[in-house]
C-alpha positions in Angstrom: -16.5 -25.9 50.3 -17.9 -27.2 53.9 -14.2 -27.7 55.1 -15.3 -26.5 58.8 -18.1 -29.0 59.1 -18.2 -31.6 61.7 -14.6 -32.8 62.5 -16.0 -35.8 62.7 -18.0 -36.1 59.6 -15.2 -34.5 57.9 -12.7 -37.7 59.2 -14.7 -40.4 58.4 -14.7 -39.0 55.1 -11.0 -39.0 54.7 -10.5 -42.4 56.6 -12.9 -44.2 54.5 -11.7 -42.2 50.9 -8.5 -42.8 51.6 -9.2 -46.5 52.3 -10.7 -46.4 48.8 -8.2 -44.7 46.9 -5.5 -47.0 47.7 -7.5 -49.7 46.8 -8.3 -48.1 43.1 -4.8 -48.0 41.8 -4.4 -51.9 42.0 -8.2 -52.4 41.1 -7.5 -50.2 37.8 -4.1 -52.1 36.7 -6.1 -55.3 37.7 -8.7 -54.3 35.1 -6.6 -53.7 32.5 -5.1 -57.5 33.2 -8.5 -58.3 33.2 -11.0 -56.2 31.3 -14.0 -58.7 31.4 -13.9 -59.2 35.0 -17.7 -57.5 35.8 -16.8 -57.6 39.6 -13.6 -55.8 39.1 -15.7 -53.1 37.4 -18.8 -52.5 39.7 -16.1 -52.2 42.4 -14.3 -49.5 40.6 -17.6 -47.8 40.0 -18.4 -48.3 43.7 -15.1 -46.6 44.7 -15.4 -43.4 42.4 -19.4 -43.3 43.6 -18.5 -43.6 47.2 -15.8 -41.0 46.9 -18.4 -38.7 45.4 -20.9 -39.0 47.4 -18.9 -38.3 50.3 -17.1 -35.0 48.7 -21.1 -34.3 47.5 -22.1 -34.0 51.2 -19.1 -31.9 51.8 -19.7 -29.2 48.6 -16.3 -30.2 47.3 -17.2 -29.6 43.7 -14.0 -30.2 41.9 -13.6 -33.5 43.6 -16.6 -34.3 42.7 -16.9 -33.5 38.9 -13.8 -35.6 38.2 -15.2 -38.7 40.1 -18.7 -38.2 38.2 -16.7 -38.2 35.1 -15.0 -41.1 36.2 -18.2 -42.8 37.4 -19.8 -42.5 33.9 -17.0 -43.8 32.1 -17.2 -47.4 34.4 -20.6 -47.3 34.0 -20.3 -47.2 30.4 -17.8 -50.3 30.5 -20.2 -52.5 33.1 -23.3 -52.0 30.5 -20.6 -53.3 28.0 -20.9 -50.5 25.8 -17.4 -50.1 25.7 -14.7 -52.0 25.8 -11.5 -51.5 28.4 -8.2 -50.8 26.7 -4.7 -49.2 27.7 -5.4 -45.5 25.9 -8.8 -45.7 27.9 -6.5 -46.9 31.2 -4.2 -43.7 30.5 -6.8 -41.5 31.2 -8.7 -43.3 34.1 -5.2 -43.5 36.0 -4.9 -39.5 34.6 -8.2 -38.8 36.6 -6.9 -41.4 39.4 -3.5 -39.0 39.8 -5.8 -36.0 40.2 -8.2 -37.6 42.4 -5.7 -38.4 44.8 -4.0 -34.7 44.6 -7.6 -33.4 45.6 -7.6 -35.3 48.2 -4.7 -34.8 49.5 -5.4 -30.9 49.6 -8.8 -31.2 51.1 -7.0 -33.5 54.1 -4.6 -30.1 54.3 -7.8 -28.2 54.7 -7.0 -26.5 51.6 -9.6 -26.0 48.7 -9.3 -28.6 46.3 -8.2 -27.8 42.6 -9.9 -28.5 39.7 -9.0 -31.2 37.5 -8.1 -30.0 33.9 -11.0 -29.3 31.8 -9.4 -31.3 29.0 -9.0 -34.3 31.5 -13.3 -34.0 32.0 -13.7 -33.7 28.3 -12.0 -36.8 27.6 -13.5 -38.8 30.6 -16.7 -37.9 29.1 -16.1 -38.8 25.5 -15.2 -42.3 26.8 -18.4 -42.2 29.2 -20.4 -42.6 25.5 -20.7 -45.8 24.1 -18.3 -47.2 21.7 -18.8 -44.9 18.5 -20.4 -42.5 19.2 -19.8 -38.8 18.9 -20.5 -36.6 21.7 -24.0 -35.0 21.5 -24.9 -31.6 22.3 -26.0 -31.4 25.9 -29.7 -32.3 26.5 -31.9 -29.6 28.4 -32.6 -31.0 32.3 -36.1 -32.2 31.7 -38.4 -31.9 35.0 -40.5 -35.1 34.7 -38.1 -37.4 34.6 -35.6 -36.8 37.9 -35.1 -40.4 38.5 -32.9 -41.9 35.4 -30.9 -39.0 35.8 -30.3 -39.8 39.1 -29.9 -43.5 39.1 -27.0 -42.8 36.2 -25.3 -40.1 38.7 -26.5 -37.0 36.9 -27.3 -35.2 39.9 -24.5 -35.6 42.2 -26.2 -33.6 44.5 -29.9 -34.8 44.7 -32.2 -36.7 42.9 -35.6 -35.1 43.6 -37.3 -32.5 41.1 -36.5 -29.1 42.4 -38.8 -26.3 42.8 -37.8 -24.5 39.5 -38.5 -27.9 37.6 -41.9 -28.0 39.2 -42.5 -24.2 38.5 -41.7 -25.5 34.9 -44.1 -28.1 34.7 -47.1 -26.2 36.2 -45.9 -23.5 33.2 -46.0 -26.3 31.0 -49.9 -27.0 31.8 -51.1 -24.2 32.2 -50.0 -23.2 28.8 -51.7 -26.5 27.5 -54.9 -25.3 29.5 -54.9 -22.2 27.6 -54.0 -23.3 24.6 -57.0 -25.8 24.1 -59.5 -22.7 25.3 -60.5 -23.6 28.3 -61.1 -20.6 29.8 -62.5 -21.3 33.4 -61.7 -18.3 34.8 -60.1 -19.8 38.6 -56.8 -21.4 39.3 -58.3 -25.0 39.8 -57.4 -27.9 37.4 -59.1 -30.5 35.9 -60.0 -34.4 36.8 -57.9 -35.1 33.4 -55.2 -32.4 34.0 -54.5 -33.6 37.5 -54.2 -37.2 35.7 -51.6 -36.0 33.5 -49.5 -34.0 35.9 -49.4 -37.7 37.8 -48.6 -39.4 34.4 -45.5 -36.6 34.0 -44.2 -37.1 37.8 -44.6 -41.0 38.0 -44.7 -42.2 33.9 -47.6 -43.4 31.8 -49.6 -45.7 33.3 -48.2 -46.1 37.1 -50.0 -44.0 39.1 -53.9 -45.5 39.0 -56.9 -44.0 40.4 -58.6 -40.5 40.3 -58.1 -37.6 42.7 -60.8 -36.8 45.4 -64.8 -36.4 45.1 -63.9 -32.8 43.2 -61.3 -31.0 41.6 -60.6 -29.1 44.9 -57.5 -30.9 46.2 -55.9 -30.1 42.4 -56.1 -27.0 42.8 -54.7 -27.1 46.5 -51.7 -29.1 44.5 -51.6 -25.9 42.1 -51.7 -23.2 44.2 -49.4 -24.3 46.8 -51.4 -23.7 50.0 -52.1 -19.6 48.5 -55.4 -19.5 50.9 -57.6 -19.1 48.0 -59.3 -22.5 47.4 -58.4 -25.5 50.6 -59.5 -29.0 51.0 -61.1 -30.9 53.7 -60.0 -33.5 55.6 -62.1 -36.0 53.5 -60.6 -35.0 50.6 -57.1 -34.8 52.1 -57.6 -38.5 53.0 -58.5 -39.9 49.4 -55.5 -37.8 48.6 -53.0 -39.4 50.9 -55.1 -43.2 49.4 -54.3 -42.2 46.6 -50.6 -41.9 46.9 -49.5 -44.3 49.3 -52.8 -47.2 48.4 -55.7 -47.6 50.5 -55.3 -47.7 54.4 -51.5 -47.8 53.9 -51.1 -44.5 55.7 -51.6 -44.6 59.0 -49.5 -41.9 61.2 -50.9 -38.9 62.5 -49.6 -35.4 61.9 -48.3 -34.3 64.9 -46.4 -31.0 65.6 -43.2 -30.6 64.2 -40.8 -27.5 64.5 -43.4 -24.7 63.7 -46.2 -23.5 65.7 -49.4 -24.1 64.0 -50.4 -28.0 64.0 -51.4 -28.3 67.1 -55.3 -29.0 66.0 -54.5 -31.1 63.1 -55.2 -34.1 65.1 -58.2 -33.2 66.7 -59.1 -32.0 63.4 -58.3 -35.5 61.7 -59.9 -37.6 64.4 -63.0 -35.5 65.1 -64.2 -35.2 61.3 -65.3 -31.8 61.6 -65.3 -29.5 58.9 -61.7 -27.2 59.9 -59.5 -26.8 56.8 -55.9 -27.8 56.8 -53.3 -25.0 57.1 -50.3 -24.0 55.1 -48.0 -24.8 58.3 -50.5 -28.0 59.1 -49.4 -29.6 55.6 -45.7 -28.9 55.8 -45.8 -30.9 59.1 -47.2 -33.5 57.6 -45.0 -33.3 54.9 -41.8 -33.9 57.2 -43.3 -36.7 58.7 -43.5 -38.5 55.7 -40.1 -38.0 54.3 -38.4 -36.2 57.2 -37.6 -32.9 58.5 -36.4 -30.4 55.9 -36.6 -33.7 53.1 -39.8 -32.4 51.7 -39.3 -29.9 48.2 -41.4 -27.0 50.2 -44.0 -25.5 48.5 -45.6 -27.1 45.7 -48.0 -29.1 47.8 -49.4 -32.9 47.5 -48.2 -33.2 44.2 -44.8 -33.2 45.9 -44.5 -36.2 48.1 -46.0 -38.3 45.0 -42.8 -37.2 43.2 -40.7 -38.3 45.9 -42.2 -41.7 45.8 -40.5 -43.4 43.1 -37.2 -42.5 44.0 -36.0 -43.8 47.3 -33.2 -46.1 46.8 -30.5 -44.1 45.7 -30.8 -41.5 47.9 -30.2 -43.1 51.2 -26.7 -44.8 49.4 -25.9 -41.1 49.0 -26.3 -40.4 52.9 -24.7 -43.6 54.2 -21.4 -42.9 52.7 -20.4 -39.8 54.2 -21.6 -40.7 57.6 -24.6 -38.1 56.9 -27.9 -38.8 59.6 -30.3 -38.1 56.5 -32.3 -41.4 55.6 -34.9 -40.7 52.9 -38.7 -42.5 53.3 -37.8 -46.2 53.1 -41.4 -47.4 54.3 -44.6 -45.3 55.0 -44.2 -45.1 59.2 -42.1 -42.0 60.3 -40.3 -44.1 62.7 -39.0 -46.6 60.3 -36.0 -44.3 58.7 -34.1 -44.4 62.2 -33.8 -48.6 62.4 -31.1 -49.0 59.7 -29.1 -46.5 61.5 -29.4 -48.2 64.8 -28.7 -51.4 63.5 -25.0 -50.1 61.6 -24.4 -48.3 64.6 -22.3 -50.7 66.6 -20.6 -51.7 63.5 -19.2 -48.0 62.9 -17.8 -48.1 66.3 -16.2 -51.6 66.7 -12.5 -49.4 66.1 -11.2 -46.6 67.2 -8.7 -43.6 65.9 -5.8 -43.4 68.1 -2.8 -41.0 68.1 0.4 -43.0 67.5 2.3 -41.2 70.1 -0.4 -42.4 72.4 0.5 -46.2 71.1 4.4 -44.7 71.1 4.7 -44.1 74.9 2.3 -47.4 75.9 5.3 -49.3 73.7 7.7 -47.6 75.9 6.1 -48.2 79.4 6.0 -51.9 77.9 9.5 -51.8 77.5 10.4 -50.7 80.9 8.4 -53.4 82.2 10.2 -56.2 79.9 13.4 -54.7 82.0 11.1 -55.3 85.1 10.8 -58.8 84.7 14.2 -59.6 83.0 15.3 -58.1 86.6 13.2 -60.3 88.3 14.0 -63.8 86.5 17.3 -63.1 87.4 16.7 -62.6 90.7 14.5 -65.3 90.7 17.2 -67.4 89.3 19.8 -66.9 92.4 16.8 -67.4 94.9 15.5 -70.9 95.9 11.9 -69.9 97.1 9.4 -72.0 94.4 6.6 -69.4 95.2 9.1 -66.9 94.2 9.8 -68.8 90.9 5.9 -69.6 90.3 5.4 -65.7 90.8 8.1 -64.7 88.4 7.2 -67.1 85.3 3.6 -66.0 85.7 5.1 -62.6 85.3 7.0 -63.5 82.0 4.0 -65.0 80.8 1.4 -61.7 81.4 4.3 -59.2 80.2 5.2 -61.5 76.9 1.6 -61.5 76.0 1.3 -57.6 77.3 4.1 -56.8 74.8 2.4 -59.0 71.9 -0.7 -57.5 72.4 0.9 -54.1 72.6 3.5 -54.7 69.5 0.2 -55.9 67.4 -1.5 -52.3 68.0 1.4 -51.0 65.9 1.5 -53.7 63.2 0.0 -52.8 59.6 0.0 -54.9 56.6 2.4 -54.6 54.4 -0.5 -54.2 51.6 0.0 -50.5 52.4 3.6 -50.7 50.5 2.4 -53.0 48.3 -0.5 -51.3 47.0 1.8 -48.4 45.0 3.7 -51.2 42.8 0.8 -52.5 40.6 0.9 -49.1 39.0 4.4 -48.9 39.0 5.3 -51.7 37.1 2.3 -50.9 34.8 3.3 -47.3 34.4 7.2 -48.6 33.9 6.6 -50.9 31.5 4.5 -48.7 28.8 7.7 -46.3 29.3 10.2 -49.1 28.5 7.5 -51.0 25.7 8.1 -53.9 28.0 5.3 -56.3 28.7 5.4 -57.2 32.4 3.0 -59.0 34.6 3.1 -58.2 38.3 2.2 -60.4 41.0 1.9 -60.2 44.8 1.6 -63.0 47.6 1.2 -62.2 51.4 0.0 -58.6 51.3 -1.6 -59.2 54.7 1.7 -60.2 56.4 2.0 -57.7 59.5 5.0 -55.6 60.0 5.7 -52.7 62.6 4.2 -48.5 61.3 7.7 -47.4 61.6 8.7 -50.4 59.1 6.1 -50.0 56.5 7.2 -46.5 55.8 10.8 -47.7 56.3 10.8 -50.2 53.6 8.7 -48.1 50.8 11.6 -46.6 49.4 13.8 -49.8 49.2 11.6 -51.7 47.8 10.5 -49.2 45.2 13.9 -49.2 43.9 14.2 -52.5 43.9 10.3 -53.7 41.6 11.7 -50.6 39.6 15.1 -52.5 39.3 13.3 -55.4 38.0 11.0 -54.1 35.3 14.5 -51.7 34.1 17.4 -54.6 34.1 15.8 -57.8 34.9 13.0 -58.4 32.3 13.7 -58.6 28.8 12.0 -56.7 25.5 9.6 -58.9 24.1 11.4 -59.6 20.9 13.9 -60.7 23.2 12.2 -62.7 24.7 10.6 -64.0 22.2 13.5 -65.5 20.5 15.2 -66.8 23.7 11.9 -69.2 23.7 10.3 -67.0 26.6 6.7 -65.6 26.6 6.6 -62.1 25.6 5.3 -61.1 28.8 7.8 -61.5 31.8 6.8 -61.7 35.7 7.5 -59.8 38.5 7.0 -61.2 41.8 6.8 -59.6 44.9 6.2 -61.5 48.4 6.3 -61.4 52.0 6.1 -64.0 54.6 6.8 -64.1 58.6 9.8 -66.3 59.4 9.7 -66.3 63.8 10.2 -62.7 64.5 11.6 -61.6 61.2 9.9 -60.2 57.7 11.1 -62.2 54.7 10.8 -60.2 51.4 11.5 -61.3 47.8 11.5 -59.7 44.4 11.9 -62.4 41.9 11.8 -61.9 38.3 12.0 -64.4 35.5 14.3 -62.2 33.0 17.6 -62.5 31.7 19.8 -62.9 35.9 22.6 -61.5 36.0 26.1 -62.3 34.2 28.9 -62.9 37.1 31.6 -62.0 34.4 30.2 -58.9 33.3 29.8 -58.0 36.9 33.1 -58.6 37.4 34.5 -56.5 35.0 33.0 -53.3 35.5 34.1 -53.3 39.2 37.7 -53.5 37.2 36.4 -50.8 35.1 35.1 -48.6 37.8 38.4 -49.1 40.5 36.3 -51.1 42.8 39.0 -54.2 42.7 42.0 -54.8 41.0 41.6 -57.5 38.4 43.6 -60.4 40.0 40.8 -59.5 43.2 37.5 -59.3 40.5 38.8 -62.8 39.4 38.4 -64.4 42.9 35.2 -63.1 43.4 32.4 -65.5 44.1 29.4 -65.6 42.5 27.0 -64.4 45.0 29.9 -61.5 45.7 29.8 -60.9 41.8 26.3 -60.0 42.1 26.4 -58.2 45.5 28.5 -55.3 43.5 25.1 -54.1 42.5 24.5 -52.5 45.4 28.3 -50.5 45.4 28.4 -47.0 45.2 27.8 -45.6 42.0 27.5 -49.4 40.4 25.7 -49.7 37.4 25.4 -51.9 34.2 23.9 -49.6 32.6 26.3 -47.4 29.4 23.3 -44.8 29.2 21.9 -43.1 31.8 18.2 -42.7 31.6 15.5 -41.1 34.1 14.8 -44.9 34.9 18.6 -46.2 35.5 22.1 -46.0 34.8 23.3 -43.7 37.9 24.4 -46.5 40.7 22.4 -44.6 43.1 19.2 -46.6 43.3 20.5 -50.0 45.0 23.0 -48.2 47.7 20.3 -46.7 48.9 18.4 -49.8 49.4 21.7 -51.6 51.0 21.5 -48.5 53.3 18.1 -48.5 54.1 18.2 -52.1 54.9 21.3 -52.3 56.9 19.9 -48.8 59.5 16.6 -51.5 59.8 19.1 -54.2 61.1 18.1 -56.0 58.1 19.9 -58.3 55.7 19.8 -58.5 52.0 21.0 -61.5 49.5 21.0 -62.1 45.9 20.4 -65.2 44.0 20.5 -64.8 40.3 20.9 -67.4 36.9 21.6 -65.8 33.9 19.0 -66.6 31.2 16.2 -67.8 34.2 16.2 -64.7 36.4 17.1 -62.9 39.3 15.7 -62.6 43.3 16.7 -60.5 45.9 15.4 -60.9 49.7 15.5 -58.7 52.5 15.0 -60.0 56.3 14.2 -57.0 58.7 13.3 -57.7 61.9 9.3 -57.3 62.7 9.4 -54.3 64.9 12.8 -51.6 66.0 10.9 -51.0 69.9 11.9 -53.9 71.5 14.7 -56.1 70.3 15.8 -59.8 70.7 19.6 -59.6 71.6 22.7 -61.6 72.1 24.4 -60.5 75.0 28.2 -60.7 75.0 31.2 -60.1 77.0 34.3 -58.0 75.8 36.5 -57.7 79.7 34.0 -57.2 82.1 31.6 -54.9 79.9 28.7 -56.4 78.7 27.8 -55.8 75.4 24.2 -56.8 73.2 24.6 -57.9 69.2 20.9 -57.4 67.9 20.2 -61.4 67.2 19.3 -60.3 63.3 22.7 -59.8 62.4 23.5 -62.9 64.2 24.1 -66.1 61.6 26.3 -68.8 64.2 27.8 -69.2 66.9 30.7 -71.5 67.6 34.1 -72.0 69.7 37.2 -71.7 67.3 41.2 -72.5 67.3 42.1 -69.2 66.7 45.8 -70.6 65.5 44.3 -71.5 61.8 43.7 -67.8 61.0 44.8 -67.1 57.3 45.8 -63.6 55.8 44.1 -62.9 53.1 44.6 -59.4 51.0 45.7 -58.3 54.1 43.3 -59.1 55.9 43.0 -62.0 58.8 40.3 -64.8 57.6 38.9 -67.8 59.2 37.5 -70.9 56.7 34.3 -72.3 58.1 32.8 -75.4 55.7 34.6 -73.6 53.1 33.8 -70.2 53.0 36.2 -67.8 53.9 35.4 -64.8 56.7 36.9 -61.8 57.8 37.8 -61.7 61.4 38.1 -58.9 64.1 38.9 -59.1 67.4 36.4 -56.5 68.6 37.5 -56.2 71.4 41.0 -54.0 70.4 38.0 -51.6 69.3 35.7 -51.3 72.1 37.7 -51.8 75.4 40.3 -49.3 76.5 43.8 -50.5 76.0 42.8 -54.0 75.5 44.5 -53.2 72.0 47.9 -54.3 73.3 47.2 -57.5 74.8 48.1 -60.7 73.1 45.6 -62.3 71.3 44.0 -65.5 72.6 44.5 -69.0 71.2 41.1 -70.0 71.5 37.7 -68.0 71.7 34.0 -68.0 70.8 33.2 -66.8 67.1 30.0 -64.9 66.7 29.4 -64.9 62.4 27.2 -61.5 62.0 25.7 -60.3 58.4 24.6 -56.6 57.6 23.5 -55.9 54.1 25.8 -58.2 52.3 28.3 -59.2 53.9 29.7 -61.7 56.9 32.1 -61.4 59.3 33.1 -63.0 62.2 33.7 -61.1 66.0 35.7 -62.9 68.5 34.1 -62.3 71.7 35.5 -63.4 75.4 31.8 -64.7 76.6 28.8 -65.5 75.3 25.8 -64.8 78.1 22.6 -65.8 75.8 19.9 -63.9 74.5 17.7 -61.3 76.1 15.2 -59.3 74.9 16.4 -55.8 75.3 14.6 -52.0 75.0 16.4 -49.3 72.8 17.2 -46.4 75.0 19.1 -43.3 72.6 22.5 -42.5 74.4 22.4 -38.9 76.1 23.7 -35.7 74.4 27.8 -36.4 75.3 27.6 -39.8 73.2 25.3 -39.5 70.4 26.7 -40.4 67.4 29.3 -42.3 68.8 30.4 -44.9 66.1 29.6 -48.3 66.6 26.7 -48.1 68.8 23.1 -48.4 68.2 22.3 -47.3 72.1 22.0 -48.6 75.3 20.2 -51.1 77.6 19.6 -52.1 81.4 20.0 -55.8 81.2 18.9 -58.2 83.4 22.0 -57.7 86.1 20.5 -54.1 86.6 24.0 -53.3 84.7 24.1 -51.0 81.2 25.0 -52.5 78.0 25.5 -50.5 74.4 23.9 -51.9 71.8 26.1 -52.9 68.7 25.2 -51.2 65.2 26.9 -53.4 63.6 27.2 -51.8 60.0 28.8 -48.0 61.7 31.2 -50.8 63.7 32.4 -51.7 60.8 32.3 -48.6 58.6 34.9 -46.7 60.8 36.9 -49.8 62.5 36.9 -52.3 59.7 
């Protein structure tokens, strides 16, 4: 394994495979949706080619056997010899699973494992054509390197080796001796040399006779042995031969060994010096490159060669490899199509994400910079000043955009896992579900993407388990048999909106209700005032399930509180819509990035305090003399919805807990996860972008608080978590 090649080589590899592999699992489920689609299928050939061509260049053998196996199977299917179906799926995604373990080793620098031999056998039953039973394997024949190639035989090469042309040679001279002829020398006929051309290029393609005698066939026999040479007359009608009359036109100059230094007087000058052994390798490399040529079988070798350049160079490209085979006759030519892809390869750049962390950080300080400045420039009256701080905000907002965008990634890498999940799901549970997927290129912060994997895996898995229906039952509830998962993402301002929507059987509010009786979540005469939308956020209690049986799918209540947890540590929201007998969708909001965050700053006494503007739903000045108790609890009605109240301030400000409560104040209504509440606050100051700095050793942990801030006032703020403020106060 070549694991301590080029760094470099060895990345692109892994950048570009890994790029591929992704895409493979949504191409394959796609294909089975889809079996006809031909461009779906020379893609998914492309991918498992690509990969092996690169793991070729590296010697990683195991990888590629199972892509070669893979290869054949989807070039079987595009030459409709076959037909795509879900037992032929099983095993493609089988291979797929493997392919990615591999890989995943070789990007641990570990040697790669090799895929189960029964895995290969059956990839290469379904690489025959429909019905027919697997044939003993053929012998490699030597004359016919190129269809073997062209159908990935070789994953390695595609020229006739040396033993293939010892074979060949074997071959005729048996022939010779078998039909007498009994010349005594180690020359070769007019006729044999014909047929030895016939053999390396097929009946009929190669037109024309050798030179004046039979002397440059027996150069082509012996290999340069010293016994018999040719002359540079004859070495010309050789070369017309091969390449067509005048088409060759380079001169052999001297390569890496000594001895072709007189070769071009000797070519120019016409004189009767004999080409060397060393003279003719040099020439060798400059028609098909340095170290390209087969070595010592002579002219007959760079006529073999000739057929046969396309597929080699779409070997070389893949891995990033230098090695361009002879794609015209000049020896200069080879180099141009790497010049001309090189400025494409370098148009991006790797960069360490701790690099990108700490630029995000110095960002941040300067957003505190110039919120410093504005309000400084605020209490001052000079208009250059004011002139010199807005162009400020302006560079530093588009600074921090440009920055922020550095960091973003499509949520397409999250949404790439769930065609196979649902696919893989449904054959489990007999279901028949159709996924599909709208805004995969929407941009969302690194630490996000990762964030919301988990969450939202739960939640398609949620889907395809509770939400869509057997097909029978469908069926007879006037559905078609196949239900449909739909997952989307969309920017709304600076926020990520995401849905799961299914059109299955929703969710029954009375059922709902009376398994939180059931389970000691509410007492019954509580379950019956339940709303709706409150009936359906039970899902997400602890240890809330509607399932009786417990199955490796479902039926443990675990799944969906850890998605309400996940999403409320992102500052993120989550609501549920549902209508039993149409379907169910969920939707998350999370805000687009966690480095710098839009805030509402408040004032609790004469601390300052900033409410990340997520959680944030309205704002508004209220008569705090209509409160209402409710199970204890003090409620406000706003249009008819009832809201818990706190006065945070009895929480957060020393001994402000025995102070009389205001009649009037402002009302800030804040979600997390599910819920809504209201926090009467003593001043609102407006919003301002703030920069998350972790509180030191003493206060870590501390509950309630997200961290701190230096806002605009140079004065510290702490940050409000609003779900831990809740949790341990409320």
């Amino acid at each position: 394994m070549a694991l301590d090649a080029d760094e470099e080589i060895l990345q692109d590899f892994l950048v570009e495979a890994g790029e591929i592999l992704e895409k493979l699992s949504e191409q394959l489920v796609d294909l089975e949706q889809n079996p006809d689609n031909g461009d779906l299928l020379n893609a998914i050939f492309r991918g498992f080619h690509t990969v092996k061509g690169g793991a070729g260049f590296l010697q990683l053998e195991a990888l590629v056997n199972c892509c070669h196996s893979a290869e054949n199977v989807f070039d079987t299917l595009r030459n409709h010899k076959r037909r795509v179906d879900s037992d032929l799926m099983d095993v493609v995604l089988e291979a797929l699973d493997n392919v990615n373990a591999m890989f995943d080793q070789v990007r641990n620098r570990e040697e790669p494992t090799p895929a189960d031999p029964a895995l290969i056998e059956a990839l290469d039953a379904l690489a025959l054509p429909e019905g027919e039973a697997p044939a003993a394997p053929e012998p490699e024949a030597a004359p016919q390197p190129e269809p073997a190639a062209e159908a990935g035989g070789h994953a390695d090469q595609g020229d006739i080796t040396d033993e293939e042309f010892e074979q060949l040679l074997d071959a005729l001279e048996d022939e010779k001796s078998s039909s007498g002829d009994s010349s005594g020398d180690d020359q070769i006929t007019d006729d044999e040399f014909e047929n030895l051309l016939d053999e390396l290029h097929g009946k009929g393609q190669h037109s024309g006779k050798p030179a004046d005698d039979d002397k440059p066939a027996a150069a082509g026999q012996s290999g340069g042995s010293g016994g018999d040479d040719i002359t540079d007359d004859e070495f010309e009608s050789l070369l017309d031969d091969l390449h067509g009359k005048g088409q060759f036109k380079g001169s052999v100059e001297p390569a890496s060994k000594g001895g072709g230094a007189s070769d071009a007087s000797a070519r120019t000058s016409g004189a009767n010096e004999l080409i060397t052994d060393d003279e003719f390798e040099n020439l060798l490399d400059e028609l098909h490159g340095s170290g390209k040529g087969p070595g010592a079988p002579g002219a007959s070798q760079p006529a073999a060669k000739r057929p046969e350049p396309a597929p080699t160079p779409r070997k070389a490209e893949k891995p990033g490899a230098p090695a361009n085979k002879d794609e015209s006759k000049s020896p200069a030519s080879p180099a141009v199509p790497q010049r001309d892809s090189q400025p494409a390869a370098e148009t991006t750049v790797r960069v360490d994400t701790k690099r990108l962390d700490d630029i995000m950080n110095m960002v941040g300080e300067l957003v505190l910079v110039r919120n410093r400045l504005q309000r400084l420039g605020n209490d001052s009256e000079d208009e250059q000043m004011h002139k010199a701080v807005a162009n400020l905000d302006v560079v530093t907002t588009d600074l921090q955009s440009a920055v922020m965008q550095t960091r973003m990634q499509p949520i397409k890498k999250v949404f790439g896992r769930f065609p196979r999940v649902v696919r893989d799901l449904a054959r489990s549970l007999k279901k028949e579900i159709n996924l599909v997927m709208h805004g995969e290129d929407t941009d969302l912060d690194k630490n996000l993407v990762e964030a919301l994997s988990d969450p939202l895996v739960h939640l398609v898995r949620n889907s395809v388990d509770h939400g869509i229906e057997a097909p029978d039952v469908r069926e007879k509830a006037g559905k078609p048999r196949t239900g449909v998962v739909t997952l989307s993402a969309e920017q709304e301002g600076d926020h990520i909106l995401l849905s799961i929507e299914d059109d299955g059987g929703g969710m029954d509010p009375d059922k709902l209700r009376q398994k939180a009786v059931e389970k000691g979540l509410f007492e019954q005469d509580a379950a019956d005032r339940l709303t709706s939308n409150e009936c359906y956020n039970l899902i997400f209690a602890p240890g809330f399930s509607t399932k009786d049986q417990i199955s490796d799918v479902s039926g443990r209540g675990v799944g969906m509180d850890v998605v309400k947890t996940k999403i409320s540590q992102l500052n993120g929201t989550i609501h549920v819509e549902s209508e039993l007998g149409k379907g169910s969708r969920i939707l998350i909001k999370v805000p687009l990035t966690l480095a710098i965050m839009p805030t509402l700053m408040i004032m609790l006494g004469d601390q300052s305090f900033a409410l990340p503007l997520v959680n944030v739903v309205e704002i508004f000045h209220l008569d705090l003399t209509k409160k209402n108790i409710v199970d204890g609890r003090e409620c406000i009605v706003v249009r008819d919805k009832v809201f818990p109240i706190y006065n945070i301030k009895d929480w957060l400000i020393h001994g402000a807990a025995g102070e009389p409560d205001p009649e009037n104040g402002h009302v800030v209504i804040v979600a997390m996860g599910t819920k809504r509440v209201g926090f009467v606050v003593d001043q609102l100051i407006g919003q301002e972008e703030v920069v998350i700095k972790p509180l030191g050793r003493m206060l870590h942990g501390t509950p309630g608080m997200a961290g701190a801030t230096i806002t605009g006032d140079g004065r510290i703020a702490l940050i409000i978590d609003v779900p831990s403020l809740l949790q341990h106060y409320g």
